[in-house]
TORMI-352886 format. One record per atom (N, C-alpha, C): x, y, z; residue number from 1; residue in one letter; atom name. Coordinates in Angstrom, 2 decimals. Example, Ala and Ser with C-alpha at 12.3 -4.5 7.8 and 13.67 -1.06 7.14 Angstrom:
# residues 2
[[13.19 -5.69 7.80] 1 A N]
[[12.30 -4.50 7.80] 1 A CA]
[[13.20 -3.30 7.80] 1 A C]
[[12.85 -2.25 7.08] 2 S N]
[[13.67 -1.06 7.14] 2 S CA]
[[12.90 0.03 7.87] 2 S C]
//
This chain:
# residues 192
[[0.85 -1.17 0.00] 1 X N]
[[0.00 0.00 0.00] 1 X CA]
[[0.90 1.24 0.00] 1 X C]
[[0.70 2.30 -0.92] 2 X N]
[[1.23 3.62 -1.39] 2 X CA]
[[0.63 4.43 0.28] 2 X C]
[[1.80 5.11 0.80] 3 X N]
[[1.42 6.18 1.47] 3 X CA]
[[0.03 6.99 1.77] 3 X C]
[[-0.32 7.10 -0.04] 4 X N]
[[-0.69 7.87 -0.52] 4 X CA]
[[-2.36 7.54 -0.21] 4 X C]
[[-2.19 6.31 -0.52] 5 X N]
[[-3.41 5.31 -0.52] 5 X CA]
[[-4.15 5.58 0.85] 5 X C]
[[-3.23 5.40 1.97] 6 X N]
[[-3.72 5.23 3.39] 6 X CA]
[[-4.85 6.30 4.08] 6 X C]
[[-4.35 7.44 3.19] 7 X N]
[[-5.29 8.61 3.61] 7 X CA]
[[-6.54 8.82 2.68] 7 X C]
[[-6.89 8.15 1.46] 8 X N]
[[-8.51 7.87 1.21] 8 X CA]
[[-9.61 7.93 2.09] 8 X C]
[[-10.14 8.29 1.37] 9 X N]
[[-11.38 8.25 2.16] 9 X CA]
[[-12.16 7.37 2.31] 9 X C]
[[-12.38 7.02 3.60] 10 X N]
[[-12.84 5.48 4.90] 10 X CA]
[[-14.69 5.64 4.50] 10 X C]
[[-15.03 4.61 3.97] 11 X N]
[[-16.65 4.55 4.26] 11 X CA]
[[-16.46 3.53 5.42] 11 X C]
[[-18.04 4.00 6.23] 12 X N]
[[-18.43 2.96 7.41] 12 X CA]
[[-18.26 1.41 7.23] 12 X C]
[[-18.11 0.95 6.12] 13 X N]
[[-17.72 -0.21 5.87] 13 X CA]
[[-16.56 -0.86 5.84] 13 X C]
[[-16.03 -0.02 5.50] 14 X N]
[[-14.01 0.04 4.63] 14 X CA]
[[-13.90 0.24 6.65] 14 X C]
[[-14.16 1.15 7.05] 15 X N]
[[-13.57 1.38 8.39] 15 X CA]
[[-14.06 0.29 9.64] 15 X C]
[[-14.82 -0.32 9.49] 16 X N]
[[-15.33 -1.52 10.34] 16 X CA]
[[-14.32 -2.62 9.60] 16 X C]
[[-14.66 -2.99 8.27] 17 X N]
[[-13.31 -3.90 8.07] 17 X CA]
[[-12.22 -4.28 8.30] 17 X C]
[[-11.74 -2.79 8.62] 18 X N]
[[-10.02 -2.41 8.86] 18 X CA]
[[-10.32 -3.05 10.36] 18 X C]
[[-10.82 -2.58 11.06] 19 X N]
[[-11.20 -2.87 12.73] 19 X CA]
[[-11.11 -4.38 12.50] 19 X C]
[[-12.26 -5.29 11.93] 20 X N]
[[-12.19 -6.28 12.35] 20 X CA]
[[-10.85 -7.09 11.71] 20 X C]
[[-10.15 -6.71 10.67] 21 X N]
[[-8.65 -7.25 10.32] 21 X CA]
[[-8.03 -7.02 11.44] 21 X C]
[[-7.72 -5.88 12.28] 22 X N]
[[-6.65 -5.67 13.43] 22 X CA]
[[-7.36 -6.72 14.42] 22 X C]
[[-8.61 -6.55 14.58] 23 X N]
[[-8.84 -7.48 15.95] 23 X CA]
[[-8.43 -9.28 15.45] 23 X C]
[[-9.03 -9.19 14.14] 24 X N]
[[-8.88 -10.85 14.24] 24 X CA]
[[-7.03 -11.46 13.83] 24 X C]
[[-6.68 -10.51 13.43] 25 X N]
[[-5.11 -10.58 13.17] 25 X CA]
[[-3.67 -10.07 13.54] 25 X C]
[[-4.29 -8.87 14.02] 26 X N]
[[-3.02 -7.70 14.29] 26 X CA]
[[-3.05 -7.35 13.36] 26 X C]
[[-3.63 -7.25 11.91] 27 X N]
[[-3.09 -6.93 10.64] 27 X CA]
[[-2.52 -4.78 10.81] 27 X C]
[[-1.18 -4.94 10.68] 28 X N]
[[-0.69 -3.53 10.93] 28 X CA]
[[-0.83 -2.41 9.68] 28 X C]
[[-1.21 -3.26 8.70] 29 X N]
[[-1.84 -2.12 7.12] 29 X CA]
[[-2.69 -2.08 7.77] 29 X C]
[[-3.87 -2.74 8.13] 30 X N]
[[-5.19 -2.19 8.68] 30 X CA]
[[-4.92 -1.02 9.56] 30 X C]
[[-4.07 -0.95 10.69] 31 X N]
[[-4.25 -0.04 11.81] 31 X CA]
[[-3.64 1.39 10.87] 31 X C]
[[-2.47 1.09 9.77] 32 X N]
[[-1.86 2.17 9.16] 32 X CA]
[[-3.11 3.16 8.33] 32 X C]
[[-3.54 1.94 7.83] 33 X N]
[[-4.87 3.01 7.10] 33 X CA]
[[-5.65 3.64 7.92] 33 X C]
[[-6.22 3.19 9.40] 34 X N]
[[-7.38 3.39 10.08] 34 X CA]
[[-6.38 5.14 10.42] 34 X C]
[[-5.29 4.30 10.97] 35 X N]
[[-4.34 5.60 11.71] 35 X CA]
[[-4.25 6.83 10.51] 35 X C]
[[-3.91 6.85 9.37] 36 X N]
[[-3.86 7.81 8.44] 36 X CA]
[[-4.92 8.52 8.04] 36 X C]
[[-6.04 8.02 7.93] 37 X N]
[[-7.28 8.22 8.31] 37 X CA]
[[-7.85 9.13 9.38] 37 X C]
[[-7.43 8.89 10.29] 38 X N]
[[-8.51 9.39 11.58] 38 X CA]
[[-7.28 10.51 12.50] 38 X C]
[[-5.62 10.34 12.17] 39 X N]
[[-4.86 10.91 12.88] 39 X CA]
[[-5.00 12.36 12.95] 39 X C]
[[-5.33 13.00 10.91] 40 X N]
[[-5.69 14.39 11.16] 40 X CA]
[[-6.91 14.94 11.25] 40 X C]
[[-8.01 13.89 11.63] 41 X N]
[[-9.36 14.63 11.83] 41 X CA]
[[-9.79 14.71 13.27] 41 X C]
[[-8.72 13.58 13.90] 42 X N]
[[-8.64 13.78 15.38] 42 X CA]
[[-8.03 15.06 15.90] 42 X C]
[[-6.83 15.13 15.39] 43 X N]
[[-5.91 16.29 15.51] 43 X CA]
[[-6.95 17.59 16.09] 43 X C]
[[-7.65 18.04 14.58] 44 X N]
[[-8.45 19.13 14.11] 44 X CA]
[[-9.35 18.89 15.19] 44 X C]
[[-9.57 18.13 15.60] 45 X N]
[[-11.45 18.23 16.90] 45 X CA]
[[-10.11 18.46 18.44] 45 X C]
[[-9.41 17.44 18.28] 46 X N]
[[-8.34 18.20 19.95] 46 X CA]
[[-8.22 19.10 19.80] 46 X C]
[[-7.82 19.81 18.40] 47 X N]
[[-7.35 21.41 18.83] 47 X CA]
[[-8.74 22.38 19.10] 47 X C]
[[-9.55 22.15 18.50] 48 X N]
[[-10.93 23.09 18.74] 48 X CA]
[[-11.42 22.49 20.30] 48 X C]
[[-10.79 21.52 20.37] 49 X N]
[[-11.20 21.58 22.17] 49 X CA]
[[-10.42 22.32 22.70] 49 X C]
[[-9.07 22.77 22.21] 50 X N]
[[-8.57 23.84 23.38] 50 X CA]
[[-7.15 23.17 23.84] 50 X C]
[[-7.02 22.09 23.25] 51 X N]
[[-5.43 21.26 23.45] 51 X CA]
[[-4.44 21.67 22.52] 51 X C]
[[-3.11 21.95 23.02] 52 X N]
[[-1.67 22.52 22.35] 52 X CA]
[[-1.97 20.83 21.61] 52 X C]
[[-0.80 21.45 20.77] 53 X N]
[[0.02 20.89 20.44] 53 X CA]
[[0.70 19.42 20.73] 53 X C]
[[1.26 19.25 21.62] 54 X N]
[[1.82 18.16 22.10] 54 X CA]
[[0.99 17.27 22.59] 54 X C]
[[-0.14 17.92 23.31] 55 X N]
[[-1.30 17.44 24.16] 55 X CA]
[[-1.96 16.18 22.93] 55 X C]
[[-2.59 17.33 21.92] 56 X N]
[[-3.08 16.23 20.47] 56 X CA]
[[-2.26 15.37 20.59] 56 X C]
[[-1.28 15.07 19.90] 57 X N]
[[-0.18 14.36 19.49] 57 X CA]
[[-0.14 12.75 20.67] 57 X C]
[[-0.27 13.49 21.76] 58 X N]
[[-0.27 12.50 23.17] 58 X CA]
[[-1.27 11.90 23.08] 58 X C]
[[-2.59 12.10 22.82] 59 X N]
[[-4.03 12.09 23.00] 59 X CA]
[[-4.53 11.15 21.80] 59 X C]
[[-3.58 11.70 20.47] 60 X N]
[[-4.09 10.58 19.60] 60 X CA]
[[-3.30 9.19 19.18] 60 X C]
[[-2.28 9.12 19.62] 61 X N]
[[-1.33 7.91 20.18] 61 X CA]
[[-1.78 7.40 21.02] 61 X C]
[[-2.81 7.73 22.32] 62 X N]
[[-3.28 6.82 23.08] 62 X CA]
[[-4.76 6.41 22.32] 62 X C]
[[-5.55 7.15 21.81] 63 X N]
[[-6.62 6.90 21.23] 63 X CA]
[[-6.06 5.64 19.98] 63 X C]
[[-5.69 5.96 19.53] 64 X N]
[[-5.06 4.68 18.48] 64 X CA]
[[-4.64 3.90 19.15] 64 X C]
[[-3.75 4.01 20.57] 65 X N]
[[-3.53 2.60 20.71] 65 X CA]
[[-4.45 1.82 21.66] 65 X C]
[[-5.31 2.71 22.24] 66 X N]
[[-6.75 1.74 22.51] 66 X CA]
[[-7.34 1.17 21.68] 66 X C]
[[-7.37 1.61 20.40] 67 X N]
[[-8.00 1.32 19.37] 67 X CA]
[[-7.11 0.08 19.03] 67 X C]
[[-6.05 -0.05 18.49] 68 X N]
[[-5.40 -1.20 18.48] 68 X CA]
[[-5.66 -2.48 19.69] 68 X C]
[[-5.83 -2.24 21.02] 69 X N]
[[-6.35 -2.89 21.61] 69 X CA]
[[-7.33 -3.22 22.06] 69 X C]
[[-8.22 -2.58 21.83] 70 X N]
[[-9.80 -2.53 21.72] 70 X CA]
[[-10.27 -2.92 20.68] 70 X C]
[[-9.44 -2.98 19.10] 71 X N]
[[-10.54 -3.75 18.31] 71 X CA]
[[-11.14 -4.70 18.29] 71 X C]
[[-11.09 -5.98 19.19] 72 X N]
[[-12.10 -7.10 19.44] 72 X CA]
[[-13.52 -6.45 20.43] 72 X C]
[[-13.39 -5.32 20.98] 73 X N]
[[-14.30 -4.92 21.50] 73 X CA]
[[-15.27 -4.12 20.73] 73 X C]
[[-14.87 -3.54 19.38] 74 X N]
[[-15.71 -3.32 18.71] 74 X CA]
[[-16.95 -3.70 18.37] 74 X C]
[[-18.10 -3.20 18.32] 75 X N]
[[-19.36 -3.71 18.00] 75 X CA]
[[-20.30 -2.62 16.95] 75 X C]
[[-19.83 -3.24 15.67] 76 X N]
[[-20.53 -2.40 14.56] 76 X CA]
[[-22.15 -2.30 15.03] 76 X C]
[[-22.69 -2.92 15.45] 77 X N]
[[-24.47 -3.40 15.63] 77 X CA]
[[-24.43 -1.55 16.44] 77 X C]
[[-23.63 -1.26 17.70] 78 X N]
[[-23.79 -0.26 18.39] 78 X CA]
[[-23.12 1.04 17.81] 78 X C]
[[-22.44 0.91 16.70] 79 X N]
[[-22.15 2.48 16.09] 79 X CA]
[[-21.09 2.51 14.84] 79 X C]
[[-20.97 3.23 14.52] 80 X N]
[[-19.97 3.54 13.64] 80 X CA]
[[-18.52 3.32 14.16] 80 X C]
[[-17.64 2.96 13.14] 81 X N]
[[-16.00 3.40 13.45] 81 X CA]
[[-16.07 4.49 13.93] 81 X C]
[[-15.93 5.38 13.19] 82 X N]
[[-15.70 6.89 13.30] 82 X CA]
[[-16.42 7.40 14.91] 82 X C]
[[-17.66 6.82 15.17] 83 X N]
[[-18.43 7.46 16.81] 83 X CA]
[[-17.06 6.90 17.61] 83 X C]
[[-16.93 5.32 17.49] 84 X N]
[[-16.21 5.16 18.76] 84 X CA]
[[-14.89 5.35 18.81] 84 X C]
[[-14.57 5.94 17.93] 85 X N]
[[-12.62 6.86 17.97] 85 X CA]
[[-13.11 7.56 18.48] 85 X C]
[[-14.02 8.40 18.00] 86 X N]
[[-13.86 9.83 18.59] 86 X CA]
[[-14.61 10.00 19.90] 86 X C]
[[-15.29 9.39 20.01] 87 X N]
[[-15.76 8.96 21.67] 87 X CA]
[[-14.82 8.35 22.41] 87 X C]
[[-13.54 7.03 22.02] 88 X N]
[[-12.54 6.87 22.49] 88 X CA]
[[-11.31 8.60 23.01] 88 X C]
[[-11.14 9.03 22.31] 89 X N]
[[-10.74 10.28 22.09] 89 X CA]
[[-11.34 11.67 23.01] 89 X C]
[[-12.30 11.59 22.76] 90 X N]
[[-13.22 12.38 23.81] 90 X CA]
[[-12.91 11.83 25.33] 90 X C]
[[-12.89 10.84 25.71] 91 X N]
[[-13.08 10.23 26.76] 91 X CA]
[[-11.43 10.46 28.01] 91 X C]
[[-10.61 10.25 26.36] 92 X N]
[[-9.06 10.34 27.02] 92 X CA]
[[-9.04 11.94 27.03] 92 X C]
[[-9.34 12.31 26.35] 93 X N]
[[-9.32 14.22 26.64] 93 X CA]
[[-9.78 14.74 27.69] 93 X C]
[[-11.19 13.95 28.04] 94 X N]
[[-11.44 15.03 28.95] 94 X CA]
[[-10.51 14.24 31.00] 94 X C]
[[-10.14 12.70 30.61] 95 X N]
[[-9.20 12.68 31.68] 95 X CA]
[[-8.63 13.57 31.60] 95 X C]
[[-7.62 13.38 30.66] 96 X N]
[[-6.29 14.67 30.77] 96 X CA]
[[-6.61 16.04 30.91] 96 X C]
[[-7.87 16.60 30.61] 97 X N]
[[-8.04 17.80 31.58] 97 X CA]
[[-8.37 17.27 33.08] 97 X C]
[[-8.74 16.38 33.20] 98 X N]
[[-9.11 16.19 34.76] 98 X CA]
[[-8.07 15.91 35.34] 98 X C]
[[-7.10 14.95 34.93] 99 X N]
[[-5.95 15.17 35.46] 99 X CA]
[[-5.25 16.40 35.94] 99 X C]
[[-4.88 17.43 34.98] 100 X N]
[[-4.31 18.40 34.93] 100 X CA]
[[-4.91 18.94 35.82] 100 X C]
[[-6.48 19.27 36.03] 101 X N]
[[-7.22 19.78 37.12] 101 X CA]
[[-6.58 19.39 38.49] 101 X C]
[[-7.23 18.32 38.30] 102 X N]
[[-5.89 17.84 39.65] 102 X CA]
[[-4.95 18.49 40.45] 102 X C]
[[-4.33 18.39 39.44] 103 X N]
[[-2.90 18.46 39.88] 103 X CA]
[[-2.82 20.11 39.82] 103 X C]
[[-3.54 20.72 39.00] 104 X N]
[[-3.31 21.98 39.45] 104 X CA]
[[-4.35 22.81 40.51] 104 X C]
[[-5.43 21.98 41.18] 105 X N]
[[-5.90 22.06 42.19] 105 X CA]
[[-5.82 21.18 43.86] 105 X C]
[[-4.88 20.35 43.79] 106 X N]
[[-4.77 19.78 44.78] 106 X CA]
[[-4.59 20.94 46.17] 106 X C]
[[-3.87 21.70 46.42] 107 X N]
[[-4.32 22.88 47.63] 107 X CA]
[[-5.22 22.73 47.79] 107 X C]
[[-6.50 23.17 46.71] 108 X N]
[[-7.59 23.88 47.17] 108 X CA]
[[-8.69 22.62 47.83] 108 X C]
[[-7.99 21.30 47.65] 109 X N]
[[-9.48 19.87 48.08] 109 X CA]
[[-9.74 20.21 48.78] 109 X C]
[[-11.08 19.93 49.47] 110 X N]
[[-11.20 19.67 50.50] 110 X CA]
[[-10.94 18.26 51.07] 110 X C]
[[-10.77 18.07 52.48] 111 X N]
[[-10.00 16.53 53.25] 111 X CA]
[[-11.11 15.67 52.47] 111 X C]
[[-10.60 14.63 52.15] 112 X N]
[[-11.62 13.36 51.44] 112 X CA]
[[-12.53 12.90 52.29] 112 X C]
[[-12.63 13.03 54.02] 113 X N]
[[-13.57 13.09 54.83] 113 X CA]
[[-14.28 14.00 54.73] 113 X C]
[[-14.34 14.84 54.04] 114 X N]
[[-15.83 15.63 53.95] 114 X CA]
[[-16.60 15.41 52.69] 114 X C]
[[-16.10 14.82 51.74] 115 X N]
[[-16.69 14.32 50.42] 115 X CA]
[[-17.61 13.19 50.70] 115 X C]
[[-18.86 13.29 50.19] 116 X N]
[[-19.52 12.26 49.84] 116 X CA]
[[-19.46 11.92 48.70] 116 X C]
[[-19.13 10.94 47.91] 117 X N]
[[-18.30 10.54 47.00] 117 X CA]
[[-20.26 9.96 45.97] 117 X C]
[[-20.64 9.28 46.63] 118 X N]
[[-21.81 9.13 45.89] 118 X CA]
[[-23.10 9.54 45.82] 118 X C]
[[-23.47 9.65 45.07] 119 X N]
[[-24.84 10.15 44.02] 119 X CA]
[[-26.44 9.58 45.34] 119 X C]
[[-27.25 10.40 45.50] 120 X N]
[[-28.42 9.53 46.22] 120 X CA]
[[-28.53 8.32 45.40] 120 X C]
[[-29.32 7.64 45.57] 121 X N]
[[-29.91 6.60 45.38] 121 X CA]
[[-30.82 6.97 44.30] 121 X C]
[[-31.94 8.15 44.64] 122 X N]
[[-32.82 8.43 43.34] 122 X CA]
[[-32.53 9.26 42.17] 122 X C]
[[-31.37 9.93 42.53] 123 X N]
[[-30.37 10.39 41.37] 123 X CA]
[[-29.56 9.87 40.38] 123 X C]
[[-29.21 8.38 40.84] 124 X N]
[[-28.78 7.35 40.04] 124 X CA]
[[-29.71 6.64 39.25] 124 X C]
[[-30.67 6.27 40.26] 125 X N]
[[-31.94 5.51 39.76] 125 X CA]
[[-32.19 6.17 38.33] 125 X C]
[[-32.34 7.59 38.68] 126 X N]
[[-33.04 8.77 37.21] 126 X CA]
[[-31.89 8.75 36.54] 126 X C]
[[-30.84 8.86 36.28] 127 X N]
[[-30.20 9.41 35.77] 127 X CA]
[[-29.62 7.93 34.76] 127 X C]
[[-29.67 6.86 35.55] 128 X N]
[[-29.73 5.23 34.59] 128 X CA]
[[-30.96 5.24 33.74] 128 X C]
[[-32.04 5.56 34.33] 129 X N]
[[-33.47 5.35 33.52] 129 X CA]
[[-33.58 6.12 32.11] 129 X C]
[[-32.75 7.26 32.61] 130 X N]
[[-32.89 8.52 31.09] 130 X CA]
[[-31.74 8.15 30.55] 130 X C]
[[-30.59 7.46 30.48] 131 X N]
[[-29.42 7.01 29.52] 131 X CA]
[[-29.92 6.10 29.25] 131 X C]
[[-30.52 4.70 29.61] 132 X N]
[[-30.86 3.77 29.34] 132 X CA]
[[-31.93 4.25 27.73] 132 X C]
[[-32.93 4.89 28.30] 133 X N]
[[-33.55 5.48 27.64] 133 X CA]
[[-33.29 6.14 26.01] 133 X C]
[[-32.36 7.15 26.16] 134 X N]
[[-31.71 7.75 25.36] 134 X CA]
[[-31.03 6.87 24.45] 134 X C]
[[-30.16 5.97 24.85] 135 X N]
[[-29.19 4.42 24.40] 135 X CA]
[[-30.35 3.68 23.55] 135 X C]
[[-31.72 3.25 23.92] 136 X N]
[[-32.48 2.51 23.33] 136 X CA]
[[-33.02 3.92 22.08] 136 X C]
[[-33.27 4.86 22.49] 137 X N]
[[-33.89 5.43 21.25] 137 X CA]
[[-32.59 5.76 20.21] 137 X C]
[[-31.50 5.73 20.47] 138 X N]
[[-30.45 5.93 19.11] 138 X CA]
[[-30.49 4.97 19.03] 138 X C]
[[-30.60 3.96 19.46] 139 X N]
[[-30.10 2.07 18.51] 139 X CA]
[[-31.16 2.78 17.62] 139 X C]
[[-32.53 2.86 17.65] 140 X N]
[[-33.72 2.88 16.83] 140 X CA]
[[-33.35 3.50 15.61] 140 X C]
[[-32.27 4.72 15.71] 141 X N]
[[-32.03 5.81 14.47] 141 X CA]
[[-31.48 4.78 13.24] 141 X C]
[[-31.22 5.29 12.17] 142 X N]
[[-30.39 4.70 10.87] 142 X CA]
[[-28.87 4.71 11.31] 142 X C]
[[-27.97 4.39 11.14] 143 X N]
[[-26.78 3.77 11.18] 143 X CA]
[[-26.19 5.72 10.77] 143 X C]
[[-26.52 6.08 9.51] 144 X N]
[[-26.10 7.22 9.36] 144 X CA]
[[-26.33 9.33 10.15] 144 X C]
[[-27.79 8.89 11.21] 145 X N]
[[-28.20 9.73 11.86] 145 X CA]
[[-27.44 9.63 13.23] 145 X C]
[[-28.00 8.56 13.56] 146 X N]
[[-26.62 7.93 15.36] 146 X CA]
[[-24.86 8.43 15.02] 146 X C]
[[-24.75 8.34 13.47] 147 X N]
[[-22.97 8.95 13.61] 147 X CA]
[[-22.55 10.28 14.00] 147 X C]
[[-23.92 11.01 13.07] 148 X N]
[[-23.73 12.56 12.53] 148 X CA]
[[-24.06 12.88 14.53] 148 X C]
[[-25.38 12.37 15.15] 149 X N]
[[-25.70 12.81 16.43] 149 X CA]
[[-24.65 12.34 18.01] 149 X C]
[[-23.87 10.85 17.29] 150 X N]
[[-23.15 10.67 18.27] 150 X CA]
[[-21.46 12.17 18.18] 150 X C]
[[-21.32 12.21 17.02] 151 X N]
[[-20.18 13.08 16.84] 151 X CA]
[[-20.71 14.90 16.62] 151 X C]
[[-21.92 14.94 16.82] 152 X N]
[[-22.40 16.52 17.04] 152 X CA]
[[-22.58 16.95 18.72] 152 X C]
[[-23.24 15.68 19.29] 153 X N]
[[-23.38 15.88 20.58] 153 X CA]
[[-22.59 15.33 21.94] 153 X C]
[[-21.83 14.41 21.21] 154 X N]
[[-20.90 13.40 22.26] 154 X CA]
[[-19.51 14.00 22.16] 154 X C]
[[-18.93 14.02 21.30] 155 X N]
[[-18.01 14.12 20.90] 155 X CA]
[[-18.11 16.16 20.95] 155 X C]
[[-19.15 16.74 20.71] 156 X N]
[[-19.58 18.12 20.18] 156 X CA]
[[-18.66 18.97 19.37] 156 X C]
[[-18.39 17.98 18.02] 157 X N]
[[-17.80 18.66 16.92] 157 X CA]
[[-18.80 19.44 16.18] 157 X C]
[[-18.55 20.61 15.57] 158 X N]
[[-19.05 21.40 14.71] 158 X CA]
[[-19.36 20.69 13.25] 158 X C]
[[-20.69 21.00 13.01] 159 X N]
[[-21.37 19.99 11.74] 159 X CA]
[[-20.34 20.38 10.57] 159 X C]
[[-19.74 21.40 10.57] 160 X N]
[[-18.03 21.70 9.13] 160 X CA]
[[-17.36 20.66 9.56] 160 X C]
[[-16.95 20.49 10.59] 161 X N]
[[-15.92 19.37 11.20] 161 X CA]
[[-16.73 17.97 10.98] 161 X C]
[[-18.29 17.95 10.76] 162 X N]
[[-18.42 16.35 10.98] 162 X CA]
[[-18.69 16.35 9.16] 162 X C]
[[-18.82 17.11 8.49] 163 X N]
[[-18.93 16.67 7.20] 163 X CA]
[[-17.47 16.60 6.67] 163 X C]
[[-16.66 17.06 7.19] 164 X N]
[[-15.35 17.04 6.17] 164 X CA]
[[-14.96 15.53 6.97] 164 X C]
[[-15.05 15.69 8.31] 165 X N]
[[-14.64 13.88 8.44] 165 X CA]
[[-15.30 12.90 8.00] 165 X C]
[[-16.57 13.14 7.63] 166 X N]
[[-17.42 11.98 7.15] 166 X CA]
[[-17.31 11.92 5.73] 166 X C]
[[-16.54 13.09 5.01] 167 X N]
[[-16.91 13.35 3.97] 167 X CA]
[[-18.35 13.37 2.63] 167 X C]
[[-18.94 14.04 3.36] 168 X N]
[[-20.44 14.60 3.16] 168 X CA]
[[-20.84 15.69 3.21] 168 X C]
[[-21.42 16.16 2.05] 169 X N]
[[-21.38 18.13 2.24] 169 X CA]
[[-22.17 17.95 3.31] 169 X C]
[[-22.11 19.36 3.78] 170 X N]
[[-22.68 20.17 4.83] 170 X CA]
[[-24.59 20.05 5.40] 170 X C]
[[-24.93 19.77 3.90] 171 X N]
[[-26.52 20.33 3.91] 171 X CA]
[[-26.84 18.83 4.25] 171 X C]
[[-25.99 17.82 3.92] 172 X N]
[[-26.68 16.50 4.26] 172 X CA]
[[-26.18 15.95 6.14] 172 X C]
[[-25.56 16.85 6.59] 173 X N]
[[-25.19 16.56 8.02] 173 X CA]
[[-26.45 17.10 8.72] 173 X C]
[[-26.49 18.79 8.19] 174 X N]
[[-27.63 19.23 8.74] 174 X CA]
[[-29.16 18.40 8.10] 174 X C]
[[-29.56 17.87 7.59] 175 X N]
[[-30.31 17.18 7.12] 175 X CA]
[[-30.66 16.14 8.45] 175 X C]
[[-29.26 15.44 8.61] 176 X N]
[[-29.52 14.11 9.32] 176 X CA]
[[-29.57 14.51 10.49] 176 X C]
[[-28.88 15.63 11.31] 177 X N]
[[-29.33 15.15 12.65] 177 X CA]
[[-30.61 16.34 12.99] 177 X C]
[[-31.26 17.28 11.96] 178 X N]
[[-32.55 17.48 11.76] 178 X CA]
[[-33.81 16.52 11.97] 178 X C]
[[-33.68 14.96 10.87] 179 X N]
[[-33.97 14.03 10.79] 179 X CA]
[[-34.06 12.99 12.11] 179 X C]
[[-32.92 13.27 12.55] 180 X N]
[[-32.29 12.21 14.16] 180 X CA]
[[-32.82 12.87 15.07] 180 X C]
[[-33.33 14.43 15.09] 181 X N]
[[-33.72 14.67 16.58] 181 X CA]
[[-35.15 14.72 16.41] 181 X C]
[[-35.46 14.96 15.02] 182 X N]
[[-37.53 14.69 14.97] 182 X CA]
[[-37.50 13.49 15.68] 182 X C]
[[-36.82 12.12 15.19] 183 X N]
[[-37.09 10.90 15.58] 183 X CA]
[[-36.74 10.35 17.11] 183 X C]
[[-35.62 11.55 17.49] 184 X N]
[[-35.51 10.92 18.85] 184 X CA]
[[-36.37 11.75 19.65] 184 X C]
[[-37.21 12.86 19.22] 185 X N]
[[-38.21 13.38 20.13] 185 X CA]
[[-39.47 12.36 20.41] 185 X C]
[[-39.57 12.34 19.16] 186 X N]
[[-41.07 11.05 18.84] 186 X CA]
[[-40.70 9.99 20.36] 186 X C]
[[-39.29 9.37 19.93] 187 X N]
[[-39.35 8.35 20.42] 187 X CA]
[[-39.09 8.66 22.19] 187 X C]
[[-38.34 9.48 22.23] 188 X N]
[[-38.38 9.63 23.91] 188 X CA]
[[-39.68 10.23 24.50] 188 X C]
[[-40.75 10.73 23.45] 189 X N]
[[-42.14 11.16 24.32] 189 X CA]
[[-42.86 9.90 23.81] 189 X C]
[[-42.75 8.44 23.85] 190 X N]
[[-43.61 7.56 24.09] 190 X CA]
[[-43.48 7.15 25.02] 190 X C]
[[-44.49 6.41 25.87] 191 X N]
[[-44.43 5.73 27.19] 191 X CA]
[[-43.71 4.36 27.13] 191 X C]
[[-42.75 4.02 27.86] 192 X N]
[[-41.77 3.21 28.40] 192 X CA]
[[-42.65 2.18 28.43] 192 X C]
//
């Protein structure tokens, strides 16, 4: 494979493939393409979160290499390639601000004896019932509305940023998660 090749453009298919070659093989062209692929559209969403330089760079070396080790955990049925990088990605970002928080707030804790560390009981209860909730009405969406809504609202890239990574003009992003939130209104105002 040409360099050149690696950075094409990934349909949801081509990019679940690549996944399941690394999980069932190690195959390392697979991870090169996935990686050439997703390294500068990751880049572009760390930096509009507000991360230097180095930070990206750190952020998407660990995101890839979860991804390398996480591809048997993949499950096309629950989303796109593309949602769970960048939800992988999202996830390690916002540690590393929490980290950093940390560490640049440790003075100010208060003693860990005054923390109540958990949630009531009916705050959990609600707060499982409405994700649970939410989780069952995107399975319901099309394969192509759950990407555009998992990477507008999870991830909260800008719909310019989710059409140039999806490669899809503009009017059809806004289209779909237009489309995705009629349907997830419908579906979250029916009775359980």
């Amino acid at each position: 494979m040409r360099p050149a090749d690696t950075a094409a453009p990934l349909d949801g298919d081509d990019a679940a493939r690549l996944v399941a070659a690394i999980a069932r093989s190690g195959d390392r062209q697979a991870f090169a393409r996935l990686f050439a692929f997703y390294a500068p559209r990751l880049k572009t969403y760390l930096s509009r979160q507000g991360f230097g330089a180095g930070d990206c760079d750190d952020l998407i070396q660990d995101t890839m290499l979860a991804v390398w080790r996480k591809a048997g955990q993949f499950d096309a049925e629950a989303g796109a390639v593309s949602t769970w990088i960048f939800t992988i990605c999202r996830n390690l970002g916002i540690d590393r601000r929490r980290r950093v928080a940390r560490r640049l707030k440790d003075d100010d804790l208060p003693p860990v004896s005054d923390i109540d560390p958990s949630p009531s009981a009916e705050v959990d209860i609600i707060s499982r019932e409405d994700e649970t909730r939410v989780r069952r009405a995107l399975d319901q969406l099309p394969s192509e509305q759950a990407e555009v809504i998992a990477l507008s609202f999870f991830s909260q890239s800008p719909q310019t940023e989710i059409a140039r990574v999806l490669g899809i003009p503009l009017g059809t992003v806004k289209s779909r998660v237009r489309l995705a939130m009629n349907r997830l209104r419908q579906l979250l105002d029916e009775p359980s």
